[in-house]
N, C-alpha and C positions, 0 to 999 in steps of 0.2 A: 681459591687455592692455586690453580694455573699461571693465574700471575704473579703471585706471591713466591711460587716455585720457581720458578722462570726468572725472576730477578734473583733471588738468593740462589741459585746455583747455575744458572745459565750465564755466557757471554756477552756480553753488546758489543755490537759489530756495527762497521758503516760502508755500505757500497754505495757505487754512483749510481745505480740505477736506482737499488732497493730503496734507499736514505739509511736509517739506522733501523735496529732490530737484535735482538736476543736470539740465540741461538742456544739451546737448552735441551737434556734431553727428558721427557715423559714417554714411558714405552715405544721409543724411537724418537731419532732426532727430529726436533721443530724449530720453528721460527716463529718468532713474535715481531713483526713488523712496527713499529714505533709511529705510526700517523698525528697528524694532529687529531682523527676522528677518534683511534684509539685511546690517546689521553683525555678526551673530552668524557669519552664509556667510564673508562677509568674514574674520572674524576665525581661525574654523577652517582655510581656505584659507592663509593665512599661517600657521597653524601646523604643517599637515600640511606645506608646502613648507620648514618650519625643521628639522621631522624630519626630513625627507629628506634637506639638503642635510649634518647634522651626520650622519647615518648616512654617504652619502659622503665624508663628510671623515675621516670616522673607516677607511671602509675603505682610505683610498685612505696614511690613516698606517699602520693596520696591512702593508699589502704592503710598504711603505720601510720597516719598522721588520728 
């Protein structure tokens, strides 16, 4: 939900030092740095939660089957 909120209401910004990043606020102002290591986290996370949710769909066909 951190990231989810951080994109739909936070800024993207780009500095020279930082590179880019979300500036957003959650109970004070944050930053979400944009790395390639972060979209990699990002990226896994959606896919371990597509596993999961096709593994449930799948058990929940198999039981009505």
């Amino acid at each position: 939900m951190v990231w989810r909120n951080a994109f739909a209401h936070g800024n993207v910004r780009n500095d020279t030092k930082k590179g880019c990043f979300i500036k957003y606020y959650s109970g004070g102002e944050k930053e979400l740095i944009l790395t390639d290591s972060f979209w990699l986290k990002l990226e896994n996370c959606f896919n371990d939660c597509s596993t999961l949710l096709k593994d449930v769909a799948d058990n929940i066909k198999n039981k009505n089957a």
